[in-house]
C-alpha positions as CSV (number, residue, x, y, z in Angstrom):
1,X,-70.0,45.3,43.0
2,X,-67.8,46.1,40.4
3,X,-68.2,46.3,36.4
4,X,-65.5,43.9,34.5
5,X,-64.7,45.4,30.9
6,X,-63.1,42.4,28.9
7,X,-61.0,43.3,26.1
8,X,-59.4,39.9,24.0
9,X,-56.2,40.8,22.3
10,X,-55.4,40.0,18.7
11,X,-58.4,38.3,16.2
12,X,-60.7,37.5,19.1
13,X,-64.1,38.6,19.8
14,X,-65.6,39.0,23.1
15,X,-66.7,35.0,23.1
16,X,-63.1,34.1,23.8
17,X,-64.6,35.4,27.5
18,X,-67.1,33.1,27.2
19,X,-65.7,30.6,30.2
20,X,-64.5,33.9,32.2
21,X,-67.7,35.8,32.3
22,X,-70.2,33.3,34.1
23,X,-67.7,33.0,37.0
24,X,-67.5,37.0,37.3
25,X,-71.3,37.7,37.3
26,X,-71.7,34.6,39.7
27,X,-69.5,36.5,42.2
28,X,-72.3,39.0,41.7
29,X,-70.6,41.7,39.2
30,X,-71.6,43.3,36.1
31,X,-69.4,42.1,33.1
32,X,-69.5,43.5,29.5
33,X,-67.3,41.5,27.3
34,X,-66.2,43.7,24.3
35,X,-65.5,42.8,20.7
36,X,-63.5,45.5,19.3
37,X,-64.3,46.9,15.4
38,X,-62.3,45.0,12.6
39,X,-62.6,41.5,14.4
40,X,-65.3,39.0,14.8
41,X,-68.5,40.2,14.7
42,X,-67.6,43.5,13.6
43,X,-64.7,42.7,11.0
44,X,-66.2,45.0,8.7
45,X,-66.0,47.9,10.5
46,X,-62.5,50.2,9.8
47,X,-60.2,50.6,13.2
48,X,-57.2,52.2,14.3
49,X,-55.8,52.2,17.2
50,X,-57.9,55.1,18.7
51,X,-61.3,53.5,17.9
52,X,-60.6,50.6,19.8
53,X,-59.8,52.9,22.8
54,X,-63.6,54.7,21.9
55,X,-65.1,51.0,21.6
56,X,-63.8,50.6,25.1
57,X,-65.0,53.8,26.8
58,X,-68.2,53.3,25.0
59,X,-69.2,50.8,26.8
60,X,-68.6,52.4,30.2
61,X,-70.5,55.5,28.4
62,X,-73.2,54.0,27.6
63,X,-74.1,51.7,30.1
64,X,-72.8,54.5,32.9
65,X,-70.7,51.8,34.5
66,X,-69.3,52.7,37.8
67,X,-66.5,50.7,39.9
68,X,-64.7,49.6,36.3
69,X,-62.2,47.1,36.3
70,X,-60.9,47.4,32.9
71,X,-59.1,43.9,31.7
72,X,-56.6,43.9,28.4
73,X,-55.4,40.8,27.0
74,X,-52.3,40.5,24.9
75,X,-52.7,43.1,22.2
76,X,-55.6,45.2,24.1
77,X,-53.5,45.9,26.9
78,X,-52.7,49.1,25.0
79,X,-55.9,50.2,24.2
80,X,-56.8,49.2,27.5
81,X,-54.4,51.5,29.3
82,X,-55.3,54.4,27.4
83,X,-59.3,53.9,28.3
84,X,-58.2,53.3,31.7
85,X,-57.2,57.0,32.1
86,X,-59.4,58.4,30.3
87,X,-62.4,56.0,32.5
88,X,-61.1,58.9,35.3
89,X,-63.0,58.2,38.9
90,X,-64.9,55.7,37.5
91,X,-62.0,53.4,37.4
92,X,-61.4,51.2,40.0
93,X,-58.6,49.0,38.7
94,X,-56.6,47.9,35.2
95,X,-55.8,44.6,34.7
96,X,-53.2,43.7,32.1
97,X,-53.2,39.9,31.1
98,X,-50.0,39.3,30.1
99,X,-50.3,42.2,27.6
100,X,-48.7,45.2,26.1
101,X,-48.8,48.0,27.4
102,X,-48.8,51.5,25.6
103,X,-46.0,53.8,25.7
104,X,-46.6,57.5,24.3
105,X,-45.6,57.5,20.6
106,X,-45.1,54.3,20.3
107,X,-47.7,51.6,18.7
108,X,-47.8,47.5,19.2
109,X,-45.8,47.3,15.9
110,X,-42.9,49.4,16.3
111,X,-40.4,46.7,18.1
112,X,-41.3,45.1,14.3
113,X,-38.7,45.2,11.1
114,X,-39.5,48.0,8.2
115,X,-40.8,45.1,5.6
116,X,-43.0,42.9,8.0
117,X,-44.2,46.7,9.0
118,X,-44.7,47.2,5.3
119,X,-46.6,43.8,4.9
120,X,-48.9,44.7,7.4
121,X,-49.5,47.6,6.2
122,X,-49.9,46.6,2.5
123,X,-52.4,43.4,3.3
124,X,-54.5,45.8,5.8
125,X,-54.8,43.0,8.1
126,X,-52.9,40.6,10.6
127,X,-53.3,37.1,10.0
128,X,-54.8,34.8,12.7
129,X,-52.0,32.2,13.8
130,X,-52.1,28.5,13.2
131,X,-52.3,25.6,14.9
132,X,-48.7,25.2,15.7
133,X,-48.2,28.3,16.9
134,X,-50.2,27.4,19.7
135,X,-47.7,24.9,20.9
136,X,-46.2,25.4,24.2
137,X,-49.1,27.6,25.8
138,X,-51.1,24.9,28.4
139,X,-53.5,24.6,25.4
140,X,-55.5,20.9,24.9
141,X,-56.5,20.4,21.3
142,X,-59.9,21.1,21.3
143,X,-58.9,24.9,23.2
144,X,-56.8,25.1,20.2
145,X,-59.1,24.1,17.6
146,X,-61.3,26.5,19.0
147,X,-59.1,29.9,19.3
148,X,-58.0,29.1,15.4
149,X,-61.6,28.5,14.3
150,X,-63.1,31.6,15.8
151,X,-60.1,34.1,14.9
152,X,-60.5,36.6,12.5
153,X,-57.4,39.0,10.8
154,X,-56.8,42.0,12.6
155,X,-56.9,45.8,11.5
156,X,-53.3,46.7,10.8
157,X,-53.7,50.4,11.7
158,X,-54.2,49.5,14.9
159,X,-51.1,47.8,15.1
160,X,-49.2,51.0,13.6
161,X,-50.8,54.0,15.3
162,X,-49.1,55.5,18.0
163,X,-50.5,55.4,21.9
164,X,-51.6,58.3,23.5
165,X,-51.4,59.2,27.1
166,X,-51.8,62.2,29.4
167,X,-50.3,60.8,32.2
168,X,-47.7,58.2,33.7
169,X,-49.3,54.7,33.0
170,X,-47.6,54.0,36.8
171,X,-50.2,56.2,38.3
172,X,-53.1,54.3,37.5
173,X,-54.3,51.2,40.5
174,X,-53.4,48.5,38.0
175,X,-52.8,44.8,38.2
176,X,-50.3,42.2,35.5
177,X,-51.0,39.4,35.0
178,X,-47.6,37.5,33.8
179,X,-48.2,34.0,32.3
180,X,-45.3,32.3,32.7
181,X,-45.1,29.5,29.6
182,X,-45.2,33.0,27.8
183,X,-41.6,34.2,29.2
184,X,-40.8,33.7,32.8
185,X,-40.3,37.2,33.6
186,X,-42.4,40.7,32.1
187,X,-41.0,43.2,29.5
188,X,-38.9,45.7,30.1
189,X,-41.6,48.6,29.8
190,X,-44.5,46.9,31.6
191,X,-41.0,45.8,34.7
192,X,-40.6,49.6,35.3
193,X,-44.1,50.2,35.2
194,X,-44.0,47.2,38.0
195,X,-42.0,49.8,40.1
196,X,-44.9,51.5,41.2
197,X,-46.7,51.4,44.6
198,X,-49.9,51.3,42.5
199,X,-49.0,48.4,40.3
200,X,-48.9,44.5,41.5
201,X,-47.8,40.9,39.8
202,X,-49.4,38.2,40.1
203,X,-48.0,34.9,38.0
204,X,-50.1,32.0,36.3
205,X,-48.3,29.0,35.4
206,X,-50.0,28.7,31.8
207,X,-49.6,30.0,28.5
208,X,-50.3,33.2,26.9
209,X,-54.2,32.8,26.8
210,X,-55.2,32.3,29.8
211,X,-58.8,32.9,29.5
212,X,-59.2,29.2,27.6
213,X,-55.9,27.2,29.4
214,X,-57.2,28.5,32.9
215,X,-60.6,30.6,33.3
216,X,-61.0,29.5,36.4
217,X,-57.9,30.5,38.1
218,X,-58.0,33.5,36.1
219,X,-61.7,34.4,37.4
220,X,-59.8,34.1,40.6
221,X,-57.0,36.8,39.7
222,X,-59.7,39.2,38.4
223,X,-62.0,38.8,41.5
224,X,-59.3,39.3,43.7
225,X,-58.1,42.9,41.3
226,X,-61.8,43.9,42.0
């Protein structure tokens, strides 16, 4: 049996899992879907980038979770990476969902322009996208409706502080998950990470949030990682 850690990227809570997790725990695992500080639930709670790496090990802490397949979606996928070292033997596999993925000294932001870097920075907080930006992912309406009604801004010093790691990210037993309405091939970074024995692809012909387009299919991807 393995433990599924679910980390939702940008603005999302851990109920954008919420058609994802009944599939897991009826293949018999443990699942702990996580809503990181300064979204949802816990929007009022200050976070860089580092305290969404401690929410994530906290969980495996404190519930002394063993055989951890740690999934990062979108933004989370660099939090997610630097948990996943840190996890040590407990770790069983990373799974990045068409997600970033952290390089050392650099942070999700800095790819961005000096003023939309000094926007963020000034407003505190990334605004949730619209409507129309959904456009163009494998998204019905009503999926839509419900990722813009439950998003919440995002803490911008998570977006600006550097990633820390103490070893090659390629070292790690890791899965990516491309999604290819999203861009039909990965980036750069996450390509050269793809060089390694340890790491596999695996496509989905959706759009960037897979978790509400295709849960089903993506249960299937995750089951298979574990």
């Amino acid at each position: 049996m393995a433990e599924f850690v679910l980390v939702a990227g940008a603005w999302l809570g851990s109920w954008a899992w919420d058609d994802v997790v009944p599939r897991l725990r009826e293949a018999g695992h443990g699942v702990h879907a996580v809503t990181l500080s300064g979204v949802a639930e816990k929007r009022e709670v200050p976070a860089g980038q580092q305290t969404h790496v401690r929410d994530i090990l906290d969980v495996v802490s404190q519930g002394d979770l063993r055989d951890v397949v740690v999934v990062g979606h979108s933004y989370s996928g660099i939090p997610v990476g630097q948990a996943a070292e840190q996890i040590g033997d407990r770790l069983k596999r990373a799974v990045f969902v068409d997600s970033n993925v952290p390089t050392v000294g650099e942070s999700f932001a800095s790819a961005w322009s000096e003023a939309r870097v000094a926007a963020l920075t000034d407003s505190g907080f990334w605004p949730p996208l619209t409507a129309e930006d959904y456009a163009g992912q494998g998204l019905s309406d009503a999926e839509i409706a419900r990722i813009v009604e439950g998003s919440t801004p995002h803490p911008a010093a998570s977006l600006t502080e550097p990633a820390v790691l103490s070893r090659p990210l390629g070292e790690l037993p890791a899965t990516y998950i491309k999604c290819l309405l999203d861009g039909d091939t990965p980036s750069p970074d996450v390509a050269k990470l793809l060089e390694s024995e340890r790491w596999e692809l695996v496509e989905m012909n959706t759009g960037h949030w897979p978790m509400f387009s295709q849960p089903a299919e993506l249960a299937r991807i995750l089951l298979e990682a574990a």
